[in-house]
Every structure is written in structure tokens, then in C-alpha cells.
PLY file of the C-alpha trace (Angstrom):
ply
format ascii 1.0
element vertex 254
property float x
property float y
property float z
element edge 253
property int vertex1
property int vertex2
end_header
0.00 0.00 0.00
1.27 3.11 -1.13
1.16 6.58 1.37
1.67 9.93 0.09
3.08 13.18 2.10
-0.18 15.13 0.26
0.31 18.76 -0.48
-2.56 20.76 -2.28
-1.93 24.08 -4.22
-4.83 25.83 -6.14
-5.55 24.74 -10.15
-6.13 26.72 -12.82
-9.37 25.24 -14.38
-8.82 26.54 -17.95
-5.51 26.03 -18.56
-4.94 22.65 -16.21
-1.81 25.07 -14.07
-0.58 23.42 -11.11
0.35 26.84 -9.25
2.70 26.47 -6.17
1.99 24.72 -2.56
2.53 26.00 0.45
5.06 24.02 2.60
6.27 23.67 6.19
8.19 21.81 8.31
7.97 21.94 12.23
9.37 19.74 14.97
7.69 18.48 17.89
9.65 17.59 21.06
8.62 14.32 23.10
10.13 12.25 26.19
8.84 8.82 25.10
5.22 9.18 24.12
4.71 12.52 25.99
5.29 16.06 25.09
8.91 17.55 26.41
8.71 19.75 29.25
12.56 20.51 29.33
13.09 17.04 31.39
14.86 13.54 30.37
15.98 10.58 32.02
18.98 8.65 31.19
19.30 5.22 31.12
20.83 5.51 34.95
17.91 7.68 36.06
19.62 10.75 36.16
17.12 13.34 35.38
18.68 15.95 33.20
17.17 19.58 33.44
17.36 21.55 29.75
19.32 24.70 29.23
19.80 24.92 26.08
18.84 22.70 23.12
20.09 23.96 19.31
20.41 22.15 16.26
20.89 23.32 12.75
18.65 21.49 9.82
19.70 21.74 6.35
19.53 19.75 3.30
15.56 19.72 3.47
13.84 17.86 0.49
10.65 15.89 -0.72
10.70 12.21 -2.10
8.83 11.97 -4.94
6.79 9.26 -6.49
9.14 8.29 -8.51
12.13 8.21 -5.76
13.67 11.20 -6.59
13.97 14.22 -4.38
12.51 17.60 -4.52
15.06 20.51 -2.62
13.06 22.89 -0.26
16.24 25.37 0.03
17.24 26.79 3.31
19.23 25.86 6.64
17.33 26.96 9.96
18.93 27.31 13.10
16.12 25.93 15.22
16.39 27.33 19.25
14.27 24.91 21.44
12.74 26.10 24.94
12.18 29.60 26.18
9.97 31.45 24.26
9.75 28.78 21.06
8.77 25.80 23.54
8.91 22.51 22.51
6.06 21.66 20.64
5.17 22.24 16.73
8.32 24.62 16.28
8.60 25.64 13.06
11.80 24.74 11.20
11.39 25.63 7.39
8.94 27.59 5.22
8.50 27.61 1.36
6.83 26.95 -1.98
6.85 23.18 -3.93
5.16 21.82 -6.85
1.58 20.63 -5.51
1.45 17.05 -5.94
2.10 13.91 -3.66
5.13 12.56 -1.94
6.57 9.73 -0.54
8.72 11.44 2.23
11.07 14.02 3.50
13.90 13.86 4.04
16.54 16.34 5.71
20.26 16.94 7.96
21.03 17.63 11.38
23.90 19.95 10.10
25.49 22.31 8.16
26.50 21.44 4.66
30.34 20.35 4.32
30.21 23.30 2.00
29.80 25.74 4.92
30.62 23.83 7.70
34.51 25.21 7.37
33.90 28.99 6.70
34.97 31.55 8.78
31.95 31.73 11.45
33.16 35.70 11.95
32.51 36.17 8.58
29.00 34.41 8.03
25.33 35.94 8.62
22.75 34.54 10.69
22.83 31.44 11.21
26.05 30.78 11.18
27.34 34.11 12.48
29.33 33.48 15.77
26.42 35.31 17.56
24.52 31.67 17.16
27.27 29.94 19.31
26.84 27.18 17.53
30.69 27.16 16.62
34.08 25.61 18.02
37.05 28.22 18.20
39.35 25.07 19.00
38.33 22.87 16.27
37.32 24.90 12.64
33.12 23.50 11.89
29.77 24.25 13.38
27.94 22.24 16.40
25.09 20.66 14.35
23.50 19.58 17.69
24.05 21.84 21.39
22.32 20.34 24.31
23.15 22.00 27.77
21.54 21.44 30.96
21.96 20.47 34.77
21.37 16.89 36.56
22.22 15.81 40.24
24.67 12.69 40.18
25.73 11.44 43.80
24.41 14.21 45.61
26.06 16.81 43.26
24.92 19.29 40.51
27.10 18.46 37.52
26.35 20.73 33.91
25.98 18.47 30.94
26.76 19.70 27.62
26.25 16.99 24.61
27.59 18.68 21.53
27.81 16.77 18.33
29.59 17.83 15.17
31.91 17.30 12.42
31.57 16.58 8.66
31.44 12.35 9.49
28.53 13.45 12.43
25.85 15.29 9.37
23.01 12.92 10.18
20.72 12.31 7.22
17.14 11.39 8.42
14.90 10.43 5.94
11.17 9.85 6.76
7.96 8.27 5.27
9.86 6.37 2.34
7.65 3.91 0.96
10.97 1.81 0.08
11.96 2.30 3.99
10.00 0.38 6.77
7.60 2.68 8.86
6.35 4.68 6.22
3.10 6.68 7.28
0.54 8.81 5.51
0.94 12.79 6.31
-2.09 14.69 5.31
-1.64 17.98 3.32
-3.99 20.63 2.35
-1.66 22.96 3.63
-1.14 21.67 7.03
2.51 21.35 8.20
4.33 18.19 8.24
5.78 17.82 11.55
8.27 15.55 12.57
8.58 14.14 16.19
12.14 14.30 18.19
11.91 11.74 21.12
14.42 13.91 23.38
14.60 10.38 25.67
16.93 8.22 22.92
19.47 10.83 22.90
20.59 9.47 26.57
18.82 6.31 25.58
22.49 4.17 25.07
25.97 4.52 26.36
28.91 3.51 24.03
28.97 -0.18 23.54
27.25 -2.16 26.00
27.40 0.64 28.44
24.52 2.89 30.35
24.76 6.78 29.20
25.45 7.50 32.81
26.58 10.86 33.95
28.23 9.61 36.86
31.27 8.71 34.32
32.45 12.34 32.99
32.79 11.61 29.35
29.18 11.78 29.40
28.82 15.03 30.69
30.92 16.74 28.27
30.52 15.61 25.07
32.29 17.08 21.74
33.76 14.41 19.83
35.46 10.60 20.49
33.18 7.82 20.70
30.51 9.38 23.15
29.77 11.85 20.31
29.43 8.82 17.91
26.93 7.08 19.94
25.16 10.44 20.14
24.72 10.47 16.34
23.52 6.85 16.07
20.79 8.02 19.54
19.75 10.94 17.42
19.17 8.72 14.25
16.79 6.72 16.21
14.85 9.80 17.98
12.88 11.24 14.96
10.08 10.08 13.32
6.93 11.43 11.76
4.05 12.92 13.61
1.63 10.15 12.94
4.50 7.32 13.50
6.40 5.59 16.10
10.22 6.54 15.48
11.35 5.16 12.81
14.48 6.65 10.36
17.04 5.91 7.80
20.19 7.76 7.98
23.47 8.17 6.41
26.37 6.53 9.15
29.73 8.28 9.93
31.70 8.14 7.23
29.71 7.73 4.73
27.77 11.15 3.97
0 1
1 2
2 3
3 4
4 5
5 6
6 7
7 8
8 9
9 10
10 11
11 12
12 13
13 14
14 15
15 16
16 17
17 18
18 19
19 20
20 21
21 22
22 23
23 24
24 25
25 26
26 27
27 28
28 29
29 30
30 31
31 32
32 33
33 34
34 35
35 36
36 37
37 38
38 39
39 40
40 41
41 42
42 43
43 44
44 45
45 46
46 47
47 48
48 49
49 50
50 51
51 52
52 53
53 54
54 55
55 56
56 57
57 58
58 59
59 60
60 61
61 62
62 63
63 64
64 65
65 66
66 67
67 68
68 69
69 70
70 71
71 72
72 73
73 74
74 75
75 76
76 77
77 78
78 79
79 80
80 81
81 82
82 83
83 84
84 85
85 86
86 87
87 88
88 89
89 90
90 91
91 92
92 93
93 94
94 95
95 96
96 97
97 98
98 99
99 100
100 101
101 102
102 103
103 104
104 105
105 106
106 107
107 108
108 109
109 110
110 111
111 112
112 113
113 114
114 115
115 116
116 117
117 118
118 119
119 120
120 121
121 122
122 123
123 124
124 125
125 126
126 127
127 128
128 129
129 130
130 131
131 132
132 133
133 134
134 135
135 136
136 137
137 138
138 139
139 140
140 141
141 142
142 143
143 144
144 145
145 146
146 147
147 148
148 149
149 150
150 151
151 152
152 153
153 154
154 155
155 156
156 157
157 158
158 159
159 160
160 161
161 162
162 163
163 164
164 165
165 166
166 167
167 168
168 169
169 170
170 171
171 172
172 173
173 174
174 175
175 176
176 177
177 178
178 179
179 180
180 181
181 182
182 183
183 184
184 185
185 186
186 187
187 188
188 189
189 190
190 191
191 192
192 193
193 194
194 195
195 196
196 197
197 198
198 199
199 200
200 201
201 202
202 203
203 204
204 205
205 206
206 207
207 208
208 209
209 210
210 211
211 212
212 213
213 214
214 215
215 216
216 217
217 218
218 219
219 220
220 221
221 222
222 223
223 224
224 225
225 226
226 227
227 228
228 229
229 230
230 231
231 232
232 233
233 234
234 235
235 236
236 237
237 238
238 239
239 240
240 241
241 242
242 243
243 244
244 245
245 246
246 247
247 248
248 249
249 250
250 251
251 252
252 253
């Protein structure tokens, strides 16, 4: 059985013109199967009080019928909590053919392309304003989450940065040659895609617990913590009407 991301766009009647449909992406925050209230748990049950939470997406497109993909240009720096909360946040905003579609498909990242630009230099987003960039090692933080737990008694600040041209996570959703595909209705209506905040501390590296009590995951920014943090992310996004499912690009091999 086939399903279609559906978007509608108004017809000319005399001259058959499809004109163009309005399109938008936004991302809804959950712990588990409930909304995000700035609280996760990791696999210790550490609880894990949110900050901060940035991550750039980039690269968005549209699968069409016949497997190929449809760009929607543009690379959002989308700012969770505060005043944006976590729920239906809107990433990205534009025009596409009207028609039906398999998927979407986008990064968590910054294009290699700009990823190694000088940050000083760059506009918004990626003006050093964002702080979304490392002064000791030259490429943007395509995921910055900061926040607070109590481990043994003790406050201890968490920061789980991931980054790095091998770390671009490709997420592709509602693929009818993928498992999990779902149906996402148009009309106009945004197609939202669901971040379950609870797998990023869902797995330690290897066989181990993501347990603050052992500093490397506390401060995160690269090494094999940071590796397991782009395989958790791969597995925390899925579409609105679907339990997480995703295909995505591993290290090495965007």
C-alpha cells in the first residue's frame, strides 16, 4: 500500500496550471510518548534539566513518487525552549510543486560546503552570535544540548555537543521503500516531525549505560561518546503520525 506526504496548491481550471503549494516543516519535542517539558531521564535515572537545546537542519527535500527528491532550500537554526517551547516549532517555510510525496527527508547539520567557513565572517545562522561554533576545532555544532542533573548528591552541567563533517546525520522519513512509512495529510497543514528527546541518553557507548556519573558523558564534543550520540539521534525522529522510525546516512559515509 502506497502513502503519500499530500500537499494541495490551487488549479487553474482553464488552462490545467498546477500553481505552487505552500510548505512547512515543524518539529515536535517528546520524552517517550509525551510532550517535552525541558526534562529527560537517562538510562541511569539521572534526570537531566534543559538549558539549552540547538540544532541546525539543512539539506531539506521531498521524495517523490518516482524516488527522486525535490530541494526545499534553506538551513534553519532551530532554538528549542524559552519562548519557542517545545512543541510544533517551526523549522522551514516555502513553496513546492503541488502534488504527492513519498517522504522528506533532511540533515542535522550544516552542509560540508559551509561547515569550514569563517563563522566571523557568516550571517545569521552561522554568524558566531549563534554559538553554535568551536574556536578550538574549525566546523559548526550541528546539535548543542546543555543542561543540569544531580549525580551522587552533586549538581554536575551536561553539555552533549555533536559535530563534524562524518557526524551530518541524514534522516529520511515516510519512504515507501523504507519500513515505517506513514501517511501525512496535506492541504496545507505542516508536516511535523517528532524528536523523542529520551533516545538521545537512551544508550551509552557499547554495552554501556549513558550514565553521567562517568564524565565523558557530561561533556561531550567528539570521540566515541559523540558517535553514539549520532547513532541516539538517528533513532529519535520520526513522523508525527509514527512511532520513530528513520534511515540515515552513518559516519563516514555522507
Amino acid at each position: 500500500m502506497r502513502t503519500l506526504i499530500r500537499l494541495t496548491a490551487l488549479t487553474t481550471a482553464l488552462t490545467g496550471t498546477t500553481l505552487a503549494a505552500p510548505f512547512a516543516l515543524n518539529l515536535n519535542v517528546l520524552n517517550g510518548d509525551r510532550p517535552f517539558t525541558g526534562q529527560l531521564t537517562t538510562q541511569a535515572g539521572q534526570v537531566i534539566t534543559t538549558d539549552l537545546w540547538q540544532l541546525y537542519i539543512s539539506n531539506v527535500a521531498l521524495v517523490k513518487d518516482d524516488g527522486t527528491e525535490l530541494p526545499v532550500p534553506g538551513l534553519t537554526l532551530v532554538k528549542l525552549g524559552g519562548s519557542a517551547g517545545y512543541q510544533n516549532v517551526p523549522v522551514l517555510k516555502g513553496d513546492v510543486p503541488a502534488g504527492t510525496y513519498r517522504g522528506v527527508r533532511f540533515d542535522v547539520g550544516v552542509p560540508r560546503a559551509l561547515n569550514h567557513l569563517d563563522a566571523s565572517t557568516q550571517p545569521a545562522p552561522l554568524g558566531l552570535d549563534a554559538g553554535m561554533f568551536w574556536a578550538w576545532n574549525p566546523g559548526y555544532i550541528f546539535s548543542r544540548f546543555e543542561g543540569k542533573a544531580q549525580v551522587g548528591g552533586q549538581t554536575r552541567d551536561v553539555a552533549l555537543h555533536m559535530g563534524a563533517d562524518t557526524r551530518r546525520l541524514t534522516v529520511s522519513l515516510g519512504d515507501v521503500m523504507k519500513p515505517g512509512t506513514v501517511q501525512v495529510k496535506g492541504g496545507g497543514a505542516p508536516v511535523t516531525v517528532n524528536l523523542n528527546a529520551a533516545r538521545m541518553v537512551a544508550a551509552g557507548v557499547g554495552a554501556e549505560k549513558f550514565d553521567l556519573s562517568d564524565a565523558k558523558y557530561t561533556q561531550v564534543h567528539g570521540g566515541p561518546v559523540a558517535d553514539q550520540l549520532y547513532l541516539n539521534l538517528g533513532a529519535a525522529f520520526s513522523l508525527a503520525s509514527a512511532a520513530p522510525t528513520a534511515g540515515m546516512a552513518m559516519p563516514g559515509h555522507k
